[in-house]
Each structure stands twice: as C-alpha cells, then as structure tokens.
Residue, then its C-alpha position, 0 to 999 in steps of 0.5 A: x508188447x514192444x519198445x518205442x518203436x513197436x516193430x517187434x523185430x527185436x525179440x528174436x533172440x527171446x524167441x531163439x531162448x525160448x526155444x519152443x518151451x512156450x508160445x510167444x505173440x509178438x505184438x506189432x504197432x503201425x509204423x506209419x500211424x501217430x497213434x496214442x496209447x488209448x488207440x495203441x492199446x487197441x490195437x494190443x488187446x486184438x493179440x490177446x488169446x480168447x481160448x488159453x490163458x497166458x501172461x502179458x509182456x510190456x516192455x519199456x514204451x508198452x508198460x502203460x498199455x500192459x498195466x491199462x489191460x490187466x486193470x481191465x482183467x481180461x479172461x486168460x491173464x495169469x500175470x502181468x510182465x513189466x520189463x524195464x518200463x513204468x506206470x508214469x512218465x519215468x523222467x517228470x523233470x523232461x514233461x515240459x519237452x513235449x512242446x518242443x517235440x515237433x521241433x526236435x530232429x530225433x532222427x540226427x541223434x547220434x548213433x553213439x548216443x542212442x547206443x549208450x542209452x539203451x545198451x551201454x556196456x554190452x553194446x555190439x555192432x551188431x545190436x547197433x545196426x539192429x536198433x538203427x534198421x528197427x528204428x529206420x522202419x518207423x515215421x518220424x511222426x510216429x517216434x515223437x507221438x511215442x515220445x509225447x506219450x510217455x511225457x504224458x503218461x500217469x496209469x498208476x490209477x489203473x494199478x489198484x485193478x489189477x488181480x494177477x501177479x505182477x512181476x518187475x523185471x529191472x535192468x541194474x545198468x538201464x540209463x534210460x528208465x531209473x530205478x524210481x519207476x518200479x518203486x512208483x509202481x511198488x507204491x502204488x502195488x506192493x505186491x509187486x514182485x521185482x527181479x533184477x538183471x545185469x542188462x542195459x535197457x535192453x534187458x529182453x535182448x542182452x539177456x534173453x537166456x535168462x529172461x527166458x529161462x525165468x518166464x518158463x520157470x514162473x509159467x511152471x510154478 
C-alpha cells in the first residue's frame, strides 16, 4: 500500500528486486477522490487475496489503514509490514495546521525541499522527476485530504487486535517520520520487530535490493 500519493508508480524498482520470487499487489488509491482513511481503507481491503495467504505492506501514508486491516484479521494474513510509517500523527506539534490546509499552496513547494525530505542524500535527478510526475498525477484536493489524515491519525487502539507478526522497517536517514513512530508503535505492541536501513524516507525505493531481499527471506522462514 502506497505513500501519500497512492499512485503506486513508485514501486518498480521493488519489483524489478523481487525479481518474480513473489507476487507483489500494488495497491492504488483514486487520484481524484478526497477520500479518508475509513473510505481509503475500503478501497485497500478490495486488493486483499481471498485464495492464498500473504503479507500486508503499509508504507508511510498506508501505516494507519495497514494497522486498521490486520486489527480486523482477515483470513490469508501472515504479517504485518510497516515501512517508514506510524500508528498516530507522526509530528503532533503540526495537528493544529490542519485548518490551515485549504489554504496552503502545496503545489508551490519546492522541488528542493520536497526532495530533501524524502530523499535526502541519495537524491537523483532521476528519483526527483519520478517523485514530481507521481505527485503531478494527483488533485490538490486529494494531497490536503491525505494531509488532514495524517494530522488526525491515532489507531494505536486497533494495535492490541493484531495476531500476526508485525515487522518495522525504519529508515536511519528519514527526515520526514522520526524515530518516535515506531517506539509509539513499540509501546503499544512490544512484540514489534523493527529492522533498520541506511535509506531516506524512501526506504522501499533507495534500497529496494535489500527490502526485497528481507520480504523473501522473512516469507521463507
């Protein structure tokens, strides 16, 4: 499940690294429908298998609605993935900016900036006309509706439901969702297995190999 923009055109290269070794269902969120994460998650559950069993990605933005489906144990789920992502608004300090975001001109954000959050050191020109063109692709109503989301987030109640594995994947360089997510999430689940990358934000595009590599080996075992 994808990032803010829910495009899912950023996932080829995990599945170039996955290289057929396993089946991976991009789930894909209307670009043109400012849904919440009640109707997002909706729209999640109709990519589910019904016939085999499988593990749940949640990536950043898709943490919440990753955590609200495995809470609900649907037949088929081995584990829970959640990358780079959070059970509650990630930066409480910034909820109050919620009502200001019908106002805010989030498409004049500077590439620079954007680039800085969620890719950092291991920004390319490349990875910045990909980020621009996934984000070009969805409605301004949409992102600030993705955005008010977030602000509003909280399922660490939904936590406790949860009978599979979860697994953390934390990227050490991510300026966008501080480490205190995943220890929220450890509170509230200590059981919790969390494995760190050298990756921005991005984790599941940086360092695709590697995440590959770990879901299949994890998958095996």
């Amino acid at each position: 499940m994808p990032g803010l923009d829910g495009t899912g055109t950023l996932y080829a290269p995990l599945h170039q690294a996955l290289d057929g070794r396993c089946r991976l269902i991009v789930v894909t969120y209307p670009v043109d429908q400012a849904l919440d994460y009640a109707a997002l998650e909706t729209v999640a559950r109709t990519y589910l298998p019904e016939d085999e069993d499988y593990m749940l990605l949640g990536e950043s933005f898709s943490g919440p609605i990753g955590i609200s489906i495995a809470a609900s144990q649907p037949p088929g789920l081995r584990a829970l993935i959640l990358c780079a992502s959070f059970a509650r608004n990630p930066r409480p300090s910034l909820a109050g900016f919620r009502h200001l975001l019908p106002c805010l001109p989030v498409r004049m954000a500077p590439l620079a900036v954007v680039s800085h959050l969620l890719l950092g050191k291991f920004s390319t020109a490349e990875w910045r006309q990909l980020l621009t063109s996934a984000l070009a692709s969805v409605s301004t109503d949409v992102l600030k509706a993705r955005m008010r989301s977030v602000l509003l987030a909280d399922v660490r109640g939904e936590l406790s439901d949860i009978k599979v594995p979860v697994l953390y994947l934390r990227a050490t360089q991510d300026r966008l969702v501080p480490a205190s997510a995943h220890k929220d999430i450890q509170k509230c689940l200590p059981s919790k297995e969390l494995y760190e990358f050298d990756a921005p934000h991005f984790l599941l595009q940086v360092r695709a190999k590697e995440v590959a590599d770990f879901i299949v080996a994890y998958r095996r075992h």
